[in-house]
C-alpha positions, -999 to 999 in steps of 0.1 A, spaced: -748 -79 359 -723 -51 379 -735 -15 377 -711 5 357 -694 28 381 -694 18 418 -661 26 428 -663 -6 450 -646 8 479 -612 16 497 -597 -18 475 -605 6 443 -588 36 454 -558 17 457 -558 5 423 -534 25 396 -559 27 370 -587 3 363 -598 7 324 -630 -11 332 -654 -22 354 -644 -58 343 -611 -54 349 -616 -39 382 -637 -73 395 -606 -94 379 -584 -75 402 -610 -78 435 -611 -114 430 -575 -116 426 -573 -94 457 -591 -119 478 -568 -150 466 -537 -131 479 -555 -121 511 -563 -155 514 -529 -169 516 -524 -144 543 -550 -149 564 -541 -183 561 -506 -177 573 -518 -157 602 -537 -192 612 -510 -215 608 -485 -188 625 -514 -182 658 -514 -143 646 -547 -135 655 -542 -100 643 -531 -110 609 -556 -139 603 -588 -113 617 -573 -83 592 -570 -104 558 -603 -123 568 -621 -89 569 -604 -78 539 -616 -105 522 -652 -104 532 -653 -65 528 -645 -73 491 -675 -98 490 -694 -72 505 -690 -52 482 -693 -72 451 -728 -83 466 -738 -48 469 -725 -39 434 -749 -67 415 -772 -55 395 -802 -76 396 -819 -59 369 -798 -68 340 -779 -97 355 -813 -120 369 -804 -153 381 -767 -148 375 -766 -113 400 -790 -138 424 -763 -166 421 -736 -148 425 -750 -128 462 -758 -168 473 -724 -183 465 -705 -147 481 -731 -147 509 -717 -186 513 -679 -172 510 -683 -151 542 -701 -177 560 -671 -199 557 -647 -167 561 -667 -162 595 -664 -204 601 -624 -206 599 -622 -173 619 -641 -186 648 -624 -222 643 -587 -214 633 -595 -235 597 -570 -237 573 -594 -262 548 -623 -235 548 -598 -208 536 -587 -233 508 -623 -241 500 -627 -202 495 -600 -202 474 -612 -225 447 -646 -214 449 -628 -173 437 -601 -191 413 -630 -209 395 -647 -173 393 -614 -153 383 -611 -181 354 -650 -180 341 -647 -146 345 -618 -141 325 -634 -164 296 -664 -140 294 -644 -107 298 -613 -115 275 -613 -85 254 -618 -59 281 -590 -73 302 -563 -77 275 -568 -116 275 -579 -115 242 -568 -150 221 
């Protein structure tokens, strides 16, 4: 579904180390949850700075997970997937514009029920192994 070595950007080269390309899209998705609350907080506090620098962050992550499908070996999935993070930045763009809180939050559990399927899938290459 992901090709194997796309260093998926600046959010990459801040990572310690990354054993593998699964482990490096649990941490991205993680990324955007904590980048959520603070764009969130820059809302609720009227920081326009802070709200406008985590909602890019966040969408430069979808970004770059869209662009780091593979559609060859992931089909529908890799199709899916550019949809429902093409979707994500739509309402990134919407609570921007509109100072909403409730998009945030619906971005939020759309990534947290990603992070947790993801984890079920991947538990052996990121240590969750039962």
């Amino acid at each position: 579904m992901l090709k194997g070595k796309n260093a998926y950007g600046s959010y990459a080269q801040s990572a310690v180390s990354v054993e593998s390309p699964a482990k490096l899209v649990e941490m991205l998705y993680e990324g955007i949850l904590r980048f959520a609350v603070s764009a969130k907080q820059g809302i609720e506090e009227e920081d326009i700075e802070k709200k406008i620098h985590f909602i890019n962050r966040i969408t430069d992550i979808f970004a770059e997970l869209i662009s780091s499908l593979d559609y060859e070996r992931g089909g529908q999935v890799a199709h899916y997937l550019t949809g429902l993070y093409t979707h994500q930045i739509k309402l990134l763009t919407q609570a921007n514009i509109e100072n909403d809180t409730t998009k945030i939050d619906i971005v939020m559990r759309v990534v947290r029920g990603l992070l947790e399927a993801w984890r079920e899938v991947h538990p052996d290459e990121l240590g969750n192994a039962v």
